[in-house]
C-alpha positions, 0 to 999 in steps of 0.5 A, a space after each residue: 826251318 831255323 834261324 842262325 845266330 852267330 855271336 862274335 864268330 872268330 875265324 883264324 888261322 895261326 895269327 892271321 884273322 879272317 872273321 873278326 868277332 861276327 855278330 848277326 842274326 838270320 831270321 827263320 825263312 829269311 833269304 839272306 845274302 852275304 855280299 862283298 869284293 873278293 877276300 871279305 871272308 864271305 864264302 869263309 863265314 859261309 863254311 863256318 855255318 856250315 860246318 867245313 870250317 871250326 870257328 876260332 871263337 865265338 858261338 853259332 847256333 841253328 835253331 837254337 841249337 849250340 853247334 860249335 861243335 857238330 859235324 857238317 851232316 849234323 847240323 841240318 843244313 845243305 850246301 850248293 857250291 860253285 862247283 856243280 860236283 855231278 857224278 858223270 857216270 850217273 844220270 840225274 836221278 841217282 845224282 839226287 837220290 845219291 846221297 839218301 842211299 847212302 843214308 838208307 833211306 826207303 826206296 818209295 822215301 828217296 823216289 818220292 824226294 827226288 821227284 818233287 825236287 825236280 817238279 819244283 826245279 822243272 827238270 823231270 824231263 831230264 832224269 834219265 840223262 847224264 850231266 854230259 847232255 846238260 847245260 850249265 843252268 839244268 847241272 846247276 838245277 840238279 846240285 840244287 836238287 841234290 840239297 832239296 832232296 834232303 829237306 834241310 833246315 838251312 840251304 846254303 849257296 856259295 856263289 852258284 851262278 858264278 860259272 854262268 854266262 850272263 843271260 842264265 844268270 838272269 834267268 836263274 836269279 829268278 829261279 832262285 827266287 821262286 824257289 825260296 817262295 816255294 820251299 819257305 825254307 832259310 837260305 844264305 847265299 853268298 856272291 860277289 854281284 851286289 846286282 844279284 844281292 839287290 835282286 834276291 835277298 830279303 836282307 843283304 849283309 856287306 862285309 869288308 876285309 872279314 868285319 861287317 859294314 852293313 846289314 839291312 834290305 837292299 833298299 835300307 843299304 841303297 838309300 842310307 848306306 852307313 859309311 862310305 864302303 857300303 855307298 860304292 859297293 852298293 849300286 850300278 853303277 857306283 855312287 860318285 864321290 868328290 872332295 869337298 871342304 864344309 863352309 857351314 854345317 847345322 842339324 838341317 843342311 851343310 854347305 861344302 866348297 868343292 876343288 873348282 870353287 863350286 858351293 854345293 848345299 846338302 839337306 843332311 844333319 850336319 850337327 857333328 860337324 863344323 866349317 872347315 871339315 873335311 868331308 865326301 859328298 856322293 850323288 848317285 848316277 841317276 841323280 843328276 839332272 842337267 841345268 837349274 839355277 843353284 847346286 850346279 857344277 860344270 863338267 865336260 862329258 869324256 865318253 858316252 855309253 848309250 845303252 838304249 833305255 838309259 844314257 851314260 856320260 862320263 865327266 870329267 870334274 876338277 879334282 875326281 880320279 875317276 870320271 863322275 858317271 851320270 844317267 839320262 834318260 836314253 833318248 837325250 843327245 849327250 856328245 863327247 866334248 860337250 860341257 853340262 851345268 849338272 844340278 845336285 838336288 840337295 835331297 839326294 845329296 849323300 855326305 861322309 865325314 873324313 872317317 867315311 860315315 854317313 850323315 843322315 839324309 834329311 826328307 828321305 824315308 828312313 
């Protein structure tokens, strides 16, 4: 196993920046997942790890090794692409035992290799077929068996759900998961599902337009989101947002004038701010809680998802693009037409400043 560290990674081509001076640090036997909307760089600053593309400044280091300059094969890593990449004409066996031929590894090696990556993969059943009489799930389990078979010290995966339906991909999240228990080996996953970063990582980097946003667990970006990007991207579905005025702001609450006069009072340190500011306030789906005397602004539902477990209602709110989205629980009789006085608990309360970043929640666990 090894760490990665990356230290003002650059990543160019001729004038135009991909990778705009990367700093981070992927822990030994960290699951690690770099997530974001399509063009961040993500699945760029993948390849650079590995090696499929030079970096244009910077340094990167796997296991305290410098590795600016060594080749792909050499740095200890293997990589599972989007791409299951099977030889058709072989059958699962020489899929995986391909490529430790190649590097003329003892046959008892190679035999004992591919067999424990199938037992770990639960696909010793299927050895002896060709990818052609496979599902999309048992190919993708044999491009992973492929890169096991190697025992490299970082596993690299971009985006190896993507040709999935919806169904395997759930089930596969789970086999990912085991897996990393299994093998206690460093793994760096990119996708663009923030469902599948919440549900595997240890930590999740959020990247946007080749910079990063955030890095922390997925319940540090979920409850204290650093700015207004990660607050949207993070959760499902996304955090709402409404234009407001502050009227008041202290280290211990703000108060904030929303378009239709409504007065909402929010439980964050407010102490770099003063009245008259202009600022964000966010209030996740499940947030919302229908009646109360005080944090209340009224909405007309416009159209209701009911999903079984969980109800959502769409509203429409002065001043909101987009319908602000709320859920109940899925037994509670929402129409459309129908209007609701929607309480905002000031605890849950998110609030950005005109340039998008966070003021910290108060009562909330850090």
């Amino acid at each position: 196993m090894a760490d990665v560290k990356l230290h003002s990674v650059v990543k160019a081509y001729g004038e135009t920046k991909i990778l705009h001076g990367i700093d981070l640090e992927i822990r030994d036997g960290e699951f690690m997942v770099f997530v974001g909307p399509s063009g961040c760089g993500k699945s760029t600053l993948l390849r650079t790890i590995a090696g499929l593309e030079d970096i244009t400044g910077g340094e990167m280091r796997i296991g305290g090794r410098l590795v600016n300059d060594v080749p792909p094969a050499e740095r200890g890593i293997a990589m599972v692409f989007q791409s299951y990449a099977l030889y058709p004409h072989m059958n699962l066996y020489d899929n995986m035992a391909f490529g430790l031929k190649l590097a003329k590894v003892p046959k008892d090696e190679i035999d004992r290799a591919v067999r424990y990556a199938a037992r770990i993969l639960h696909i010793e059943h299927l050895l002896e077929r060709k990818p052609k009489d496979l599902s999309g799930g048992q190919r993708q389990r044999v491009a992973i068996g492929r890169a096991i078979v190697r025992k490299p010290e970082v596993f690299l995966f971009d985006e190896p759900l993507s040709n999935l339906d919806a169904a395997l991909r759930v089930r596969m999240r789970y086999e990912f998961a085991k897996l990393h228990e299994d093998l206690k080996t460093t793994m760096v996953y990119v996708t663009h599902d923030q469902v599948e970063a919440m549900t595997l990582a240890d930590r999740i980097v959020v990247l946007s337009a080749g910079k990063i946003e955030q890095v922390g667990t997925p319940l540090e970006l979920y409850e204290h989101p650093d700015n207004l990007f990660v607050a949207g991207f993070i959760g499902s579905p996304r955090m709402n947002f409404i234009e407001a005025e502050l009227v008041s702001a202290a280290a211990d609450h703000a108060v904030l004038r929303l378009s239709d006069g409504a007065t909402i009072r929010a439980h964050v340190d407010a102490s770099r701010a003063k009245a008259g500011d202009k600022v964000t306030l966010g209030l996740r789906p499940e947030h919302f809680e229908v009646g109360g005397d005080a944090n209340l602004i009224s909405s007309t539902v416009t159209f209701v998802e009911s999903l079984g477990g969980v109800t959502h209602a769409y509203c429409a709110y002065p001043g909101v693009e987009e319908a602000l989205t709320c859920e109940f629980d899925g037994r509670k009789r929402v129409r459309s037409g129908d209007t609701l006085q929607l309480h905002l608990p000031p605890d849950l309360c998110y609030l950005f400043d005109a340039q998008g970043l966070a003021f910290k929640r108060l009562g909330a666990a850090a």
